[in-house]
DOTITI-139019 format. One record per residue (C-alpha): x, y, z; residue in three letters; residue number from 1. Coordinates in steps of 0.1 Angstrom, whole numbers. Example, Ala and Ser with C-alpha at 12.3 -4.5 7.8 and 13.67 -1.06 7.14 Angstrom:
# residues 2
+-------+-------+-------+---------+-----+
!    c1 !    c2 !    c3 ! residuo ! num !
+-------+-------+-------+---------+-----+
!   123 !   -45 !    78 !     ALA !   1 !
!   137 !   -11 !    71 !     SER !   2 !
+-------+-------+-------+---------+-----+
***
This chain:
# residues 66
+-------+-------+-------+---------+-----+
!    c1 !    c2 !    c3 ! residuo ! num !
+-------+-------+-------+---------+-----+
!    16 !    71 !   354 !     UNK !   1 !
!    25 !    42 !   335 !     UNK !   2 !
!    -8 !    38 !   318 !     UNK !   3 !
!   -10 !    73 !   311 !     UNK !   4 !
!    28 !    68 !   293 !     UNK !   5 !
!    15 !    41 !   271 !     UNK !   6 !
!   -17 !    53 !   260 !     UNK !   7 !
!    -1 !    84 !   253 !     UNK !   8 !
!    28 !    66 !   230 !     UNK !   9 !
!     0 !    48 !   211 !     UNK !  10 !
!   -19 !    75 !   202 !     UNK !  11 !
!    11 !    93 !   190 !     UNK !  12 !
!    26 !    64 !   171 !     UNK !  13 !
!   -15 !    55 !   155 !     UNK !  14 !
!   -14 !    93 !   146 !     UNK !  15 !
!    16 !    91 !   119 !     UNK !  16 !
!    12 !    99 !    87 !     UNK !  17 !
!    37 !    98 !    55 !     UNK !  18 !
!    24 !   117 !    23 !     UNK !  19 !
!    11 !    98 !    -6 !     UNK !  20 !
!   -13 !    93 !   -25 !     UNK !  21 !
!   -38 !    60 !   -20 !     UNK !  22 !
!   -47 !    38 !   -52 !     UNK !  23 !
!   -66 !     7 !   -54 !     UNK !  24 !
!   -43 !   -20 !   -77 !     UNK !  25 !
!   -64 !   -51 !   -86 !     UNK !  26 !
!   -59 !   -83 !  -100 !     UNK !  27 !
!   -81 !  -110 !  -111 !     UNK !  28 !
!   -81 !  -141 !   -91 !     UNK !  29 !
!   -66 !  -176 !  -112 !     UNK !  30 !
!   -69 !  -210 !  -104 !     UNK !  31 !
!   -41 !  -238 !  -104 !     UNK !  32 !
!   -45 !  -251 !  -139 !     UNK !  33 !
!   -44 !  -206 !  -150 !     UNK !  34 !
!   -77 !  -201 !  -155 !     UNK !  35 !
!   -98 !  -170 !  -142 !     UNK !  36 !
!  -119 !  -178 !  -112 !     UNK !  37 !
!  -152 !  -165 !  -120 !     UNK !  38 !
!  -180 !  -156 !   -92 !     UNK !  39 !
!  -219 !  -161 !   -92 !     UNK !  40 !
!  -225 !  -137 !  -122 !     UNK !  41 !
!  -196 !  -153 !  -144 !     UNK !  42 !
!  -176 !  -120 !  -142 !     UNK !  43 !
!  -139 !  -128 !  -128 !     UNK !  44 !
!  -129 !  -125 !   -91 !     UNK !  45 !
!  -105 !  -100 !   -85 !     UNK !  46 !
!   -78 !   -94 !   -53 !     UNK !  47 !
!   -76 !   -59 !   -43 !     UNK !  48 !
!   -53 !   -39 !   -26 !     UNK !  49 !
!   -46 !    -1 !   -11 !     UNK !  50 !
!   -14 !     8 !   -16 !     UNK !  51 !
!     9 !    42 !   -16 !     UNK !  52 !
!    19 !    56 !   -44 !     UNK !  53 !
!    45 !    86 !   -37 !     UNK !  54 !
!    57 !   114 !   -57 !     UNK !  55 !
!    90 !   108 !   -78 !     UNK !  56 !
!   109 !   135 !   -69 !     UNK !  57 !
!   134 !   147 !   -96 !     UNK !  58 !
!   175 !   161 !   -84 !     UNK !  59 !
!   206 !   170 !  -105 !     UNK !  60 !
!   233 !   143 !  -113 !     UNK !  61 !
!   257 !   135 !   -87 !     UNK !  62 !
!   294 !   142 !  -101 !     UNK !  63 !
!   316 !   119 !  -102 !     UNK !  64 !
!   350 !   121 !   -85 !     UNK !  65 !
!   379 !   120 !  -104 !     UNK !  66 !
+-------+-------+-------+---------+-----+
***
């Protein structure tokens, strides 16, 4: 029963999903001294990353309390 209680919480918890969008962000790769690390064809390494971008959503301005 047990097993059947955590396999079922994993697959619920592996399951979520938040909207947004995905979009790759890269940077190139630089050594100590500042300089671009560059790989076997001399073009520059890059680190790249997945990331979520959400929608901004737009709302009326709070009043302020007198």
């Amino acid at each position: 029963m047990k097993n059947l209680l955590i396999t079922l919480c994993l697959l619920l918890s592996s399951t979520a999903f938040a909207g947004g969008e995905m979009k790759e962000v890269c940077h190139d790769k630089v050594d100590k001294a500042g300089k671009p690390v560059l790989d076997k064809a001399g073009k520059p390494k890059q680190d790249c990353k997945k990331i979520k971008v959400h929608k901004k959503l737009e709302g009326t301005e709070v009043p302020v309390k007198k």
